[in-house]
N, C-alpha and C positions, 0 to 999 in steps of 0.2 A: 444339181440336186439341192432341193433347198437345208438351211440347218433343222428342219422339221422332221425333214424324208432320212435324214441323216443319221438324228438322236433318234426313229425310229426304229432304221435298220440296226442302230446299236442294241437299240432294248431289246432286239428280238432274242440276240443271245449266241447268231451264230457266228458272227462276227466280233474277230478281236482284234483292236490298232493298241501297240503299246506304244510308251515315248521313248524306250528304247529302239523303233524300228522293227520291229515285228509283226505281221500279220497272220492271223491266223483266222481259219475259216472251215466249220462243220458244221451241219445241221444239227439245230438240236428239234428237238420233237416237237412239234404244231398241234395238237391233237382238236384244239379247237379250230384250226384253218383260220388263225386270223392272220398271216404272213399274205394273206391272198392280195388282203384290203392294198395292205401297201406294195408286194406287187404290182397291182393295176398302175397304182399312184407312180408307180416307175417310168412303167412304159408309157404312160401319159405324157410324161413332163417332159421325157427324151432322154432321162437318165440313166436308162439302162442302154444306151447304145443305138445303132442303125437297125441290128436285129436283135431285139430283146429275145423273143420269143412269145406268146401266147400265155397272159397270164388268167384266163380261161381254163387251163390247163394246171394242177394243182402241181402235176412232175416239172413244172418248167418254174415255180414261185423260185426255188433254189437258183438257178441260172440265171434268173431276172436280181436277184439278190445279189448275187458273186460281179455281173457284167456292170452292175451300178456300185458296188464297192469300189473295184477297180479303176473306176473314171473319176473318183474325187480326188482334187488333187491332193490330198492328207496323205495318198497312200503313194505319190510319188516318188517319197523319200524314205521308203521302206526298205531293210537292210535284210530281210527274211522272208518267207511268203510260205505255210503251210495251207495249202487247199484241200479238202478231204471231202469226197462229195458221196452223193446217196444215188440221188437222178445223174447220172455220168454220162446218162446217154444223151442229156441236155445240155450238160452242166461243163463240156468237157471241152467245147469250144468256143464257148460264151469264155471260158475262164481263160483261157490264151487270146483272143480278141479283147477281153480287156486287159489284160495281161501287157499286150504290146500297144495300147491306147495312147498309153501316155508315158513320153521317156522317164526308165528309172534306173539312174544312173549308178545308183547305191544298194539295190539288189544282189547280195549275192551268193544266197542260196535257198532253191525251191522244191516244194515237195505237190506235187500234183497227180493226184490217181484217186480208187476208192479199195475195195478191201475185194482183191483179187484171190483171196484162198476162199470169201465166198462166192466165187465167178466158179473156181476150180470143184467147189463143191457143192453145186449149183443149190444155193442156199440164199443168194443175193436175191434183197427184192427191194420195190422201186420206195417212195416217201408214202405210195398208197394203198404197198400191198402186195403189190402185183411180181410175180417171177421174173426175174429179171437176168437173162442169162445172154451169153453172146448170140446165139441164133436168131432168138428175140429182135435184141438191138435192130440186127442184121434186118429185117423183116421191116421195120421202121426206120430207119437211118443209113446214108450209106455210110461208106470207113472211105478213108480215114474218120474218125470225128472231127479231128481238128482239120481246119482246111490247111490243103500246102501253103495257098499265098499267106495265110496269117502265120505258118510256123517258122515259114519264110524271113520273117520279120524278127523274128528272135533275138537274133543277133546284136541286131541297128537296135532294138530296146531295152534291152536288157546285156550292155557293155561290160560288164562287172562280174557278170554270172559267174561261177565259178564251182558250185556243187546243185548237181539238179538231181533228182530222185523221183521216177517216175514209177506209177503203179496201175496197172492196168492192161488192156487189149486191145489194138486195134486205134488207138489215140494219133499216135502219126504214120505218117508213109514214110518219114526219116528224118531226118534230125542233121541240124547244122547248124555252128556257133563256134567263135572264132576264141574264146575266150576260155571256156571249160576245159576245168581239169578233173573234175570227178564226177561220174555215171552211176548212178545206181536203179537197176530195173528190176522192177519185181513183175513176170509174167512175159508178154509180148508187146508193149507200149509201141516199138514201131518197127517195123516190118522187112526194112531194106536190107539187113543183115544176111536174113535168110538163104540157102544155095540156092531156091529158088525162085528168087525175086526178080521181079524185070532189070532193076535198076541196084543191084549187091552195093553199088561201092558210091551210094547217094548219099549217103549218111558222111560226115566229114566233121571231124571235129581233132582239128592240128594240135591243140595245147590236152586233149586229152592223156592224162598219167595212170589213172586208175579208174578199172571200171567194174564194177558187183554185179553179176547175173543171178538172182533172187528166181529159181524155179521152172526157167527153161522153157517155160510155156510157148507153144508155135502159135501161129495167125489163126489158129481156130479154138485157141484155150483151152488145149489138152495139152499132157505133156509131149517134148519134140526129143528128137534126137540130137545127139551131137551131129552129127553128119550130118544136118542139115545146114548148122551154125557153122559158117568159117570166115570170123572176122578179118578185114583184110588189112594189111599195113596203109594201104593208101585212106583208109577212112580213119585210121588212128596210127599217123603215123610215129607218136612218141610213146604210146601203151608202154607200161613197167611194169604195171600191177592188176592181174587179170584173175577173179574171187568168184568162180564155179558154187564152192561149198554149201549154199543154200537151195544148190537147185536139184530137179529132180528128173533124169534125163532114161526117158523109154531106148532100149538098145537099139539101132539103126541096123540098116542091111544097102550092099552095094552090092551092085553086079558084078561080077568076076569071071574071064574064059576060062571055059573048062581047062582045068587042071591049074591053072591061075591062084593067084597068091592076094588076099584083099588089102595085105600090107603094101605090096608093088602098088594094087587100086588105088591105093589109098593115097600113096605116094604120088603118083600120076592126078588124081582127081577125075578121073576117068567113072565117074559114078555110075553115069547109064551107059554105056557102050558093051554091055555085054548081059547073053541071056540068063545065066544061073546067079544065084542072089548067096550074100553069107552075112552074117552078123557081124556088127562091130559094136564093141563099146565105149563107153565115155574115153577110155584110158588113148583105147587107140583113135579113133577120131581127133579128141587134140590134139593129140601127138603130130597131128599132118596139121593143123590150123596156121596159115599163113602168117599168121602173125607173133606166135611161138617165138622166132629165134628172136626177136627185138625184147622179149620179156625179161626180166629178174625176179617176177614170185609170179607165181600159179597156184591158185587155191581148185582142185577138185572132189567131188562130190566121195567117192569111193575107189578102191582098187580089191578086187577080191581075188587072190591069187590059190583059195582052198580048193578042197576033193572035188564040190561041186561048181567052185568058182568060175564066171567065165574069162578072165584075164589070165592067159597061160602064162607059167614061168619062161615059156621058149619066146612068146610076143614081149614079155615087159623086157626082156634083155635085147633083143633085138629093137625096142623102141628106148633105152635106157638112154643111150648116145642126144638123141634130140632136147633131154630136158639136162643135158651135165650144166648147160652155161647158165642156171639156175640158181640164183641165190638161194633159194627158198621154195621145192614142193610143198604144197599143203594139202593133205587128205583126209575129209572130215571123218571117215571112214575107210577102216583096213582089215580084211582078213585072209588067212590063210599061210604065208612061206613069209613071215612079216621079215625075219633077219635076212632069209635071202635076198629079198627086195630092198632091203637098207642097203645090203653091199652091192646092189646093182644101183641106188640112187642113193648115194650118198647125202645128199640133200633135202631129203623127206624127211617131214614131220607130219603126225598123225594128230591133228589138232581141229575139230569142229567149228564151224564160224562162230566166231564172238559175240558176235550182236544180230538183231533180225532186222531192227526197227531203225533207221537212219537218225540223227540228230541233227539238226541244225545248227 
């Protein structure tokens, strides 16, 4: 890129390099489309990469913007990286192909999504207008967005990483890095988690200590159940610090034989093997999550133990034993038998998530 194409892309204004090491990167509004001109001039010159994208295409100027940021080497020594995009559905793997371009050894913490509570309310739309919702996407793009062999890479380029904060849907097929210790996902950024993935235990990340689930969102950007989520010790096998509180979890149902007990199911993990179905909720789902006994704090969403509540007093006592080796319950919400549930979990506190928004 020349220093023309350079001071260009800086005047535009979505782009920010400090000399502190920080990048950051959001569109700001175009309304006259002249990001287009120097788009072209990108993919002209070979700046933007092996596949810029089509800057014909006015959804792709952002992507062609972020993929030629990313390959100057100024931003090689970059100690931060906030990427916050509009076009995601372009933009989302352009920005991890440059992303892992060029080693950056001093990286070490990223924020890469776009504003998934407008996904959730289907209010997102693209830099042109347009509704821009996961079905959408889906209809133009396949998923993952990012491709495996580029996320693949992560690792070997980015050494140092150590807090990553993903926001979005459908971004990876799984995630792997040798180095991270703190996860924070807002929605379903990627996918392998899920009971019912091909691949549950693809996902691997050894030095992970703490991870924030921001909304619960499944692989089709509604909300999921717990029962679906059961992280496994083999893909985090140092987990401490596991922070529900933000998220927003639809009640789940397992199959159970007649006359059957769904806390036995549950215990078992015997989900489909039988024809009659029962509710479960957030409380008790964790409660069985594989990776529970390795924890010291649990942040969840709610426990509702009142007249209409669905978490019986007879299930939290009988599920009490599983969270004793708990430093620390946390329940962003409680109502109903609140003192009796103290003296079954000693360890509860009733305390809403503190923060929404990640910092750097």
């Amino acid at each position: 890129m020349s220093g023309e194409d350079w001071a260009a892309l800086l005047a535009d204004g979505s782009l920010r390099v400090t000399r502190d090491g920080a990048l950051e990167f959001e569109p700001v509004p175009d309304p006259d489309r002249k990001r287009g001109a120097l788009a072209r001039r990108l993919v002209e010159t070979g700046a933007a990469g092996p596949d810029p994208g089509d800057p014909a295409d006015p959804e792709q100027w952002e992507a062609i913007l972020i993929a030629a940021a990313l390959r100057r080497p100024e931003t090689g020594t970059i100690r931060t990286a906030r990427i916050r995009m509009v076009d995601y559905h372009h933009a989302t793997g352009r920005a991890v192909a440059g992303l892992v371009a060029l080693p950056r050894p001093r990286l070490e913490a990223l924020y890469l999504g776009y504003d998934e509570g407008g996904m959730l309310d289907m209010s997102l739309t693209t830099s042109t207008g347009r509704d821009l919702t996961t079905m959408l996407v889906a209809e133009e793009l396949s998923f993952p967005l990012v491709d495996p062999g580029t996320a693949g890479r992560l690792s070997d380029a980015l050494p140092a990483l150590r807090r990553l904060y993903l926001e979005g849907t459908h971004l990876f097929d799984d995630l792997r890095h040798e180095t991270l210790t703190t996860l924070w996902l807002h929605g379903a950024p990627f996918d392998a988690m899920w009971v019912d993935s091909p691949a549950p235990e693809a996902t691997w990340l050894p030095q992970l200590t703490t991870f924030n689930l921001i909304s619960g969102a499944d692989s089709a950007g509604g909300a999921a159940s717990a029962v679906r989520i059961r992280p496994s010790p083999v893909s985090f096998p140092r987990l401490r610090r596991l922070d529900l509180r933000g998220s927003v979890f639809d009640h789940g149902t397992v199959s159970v034989p007649a006359g059957g007990d769904v806390l036995d199911v549950l215990a078992d993990g015997a989900f489909g093997a039988f024809p009659a179905c029962a509710w479960v909720t957030e409380f008790e789902a964790v409660a069985h999550w594989p990776v529970l006994p390795q924890l010291r704090f649990l942040g969840v969403t709610s426990l509702d133990t009142g007249e209409d509540g669905w978490d019986s007093m007879d299930r939290v006592a009988r599920l009490a034993p599983r969270f004793a080796h708990l430093e620390q319950l946390a329940v962003a919400e409680m109502t109903g038998q609140r003192d009796a549930v103290q003296a079954l979990l000693p360890n509860l506190v009733v305390e809403p998530l503190p923060g929404y928004r990640p910092v750097l």
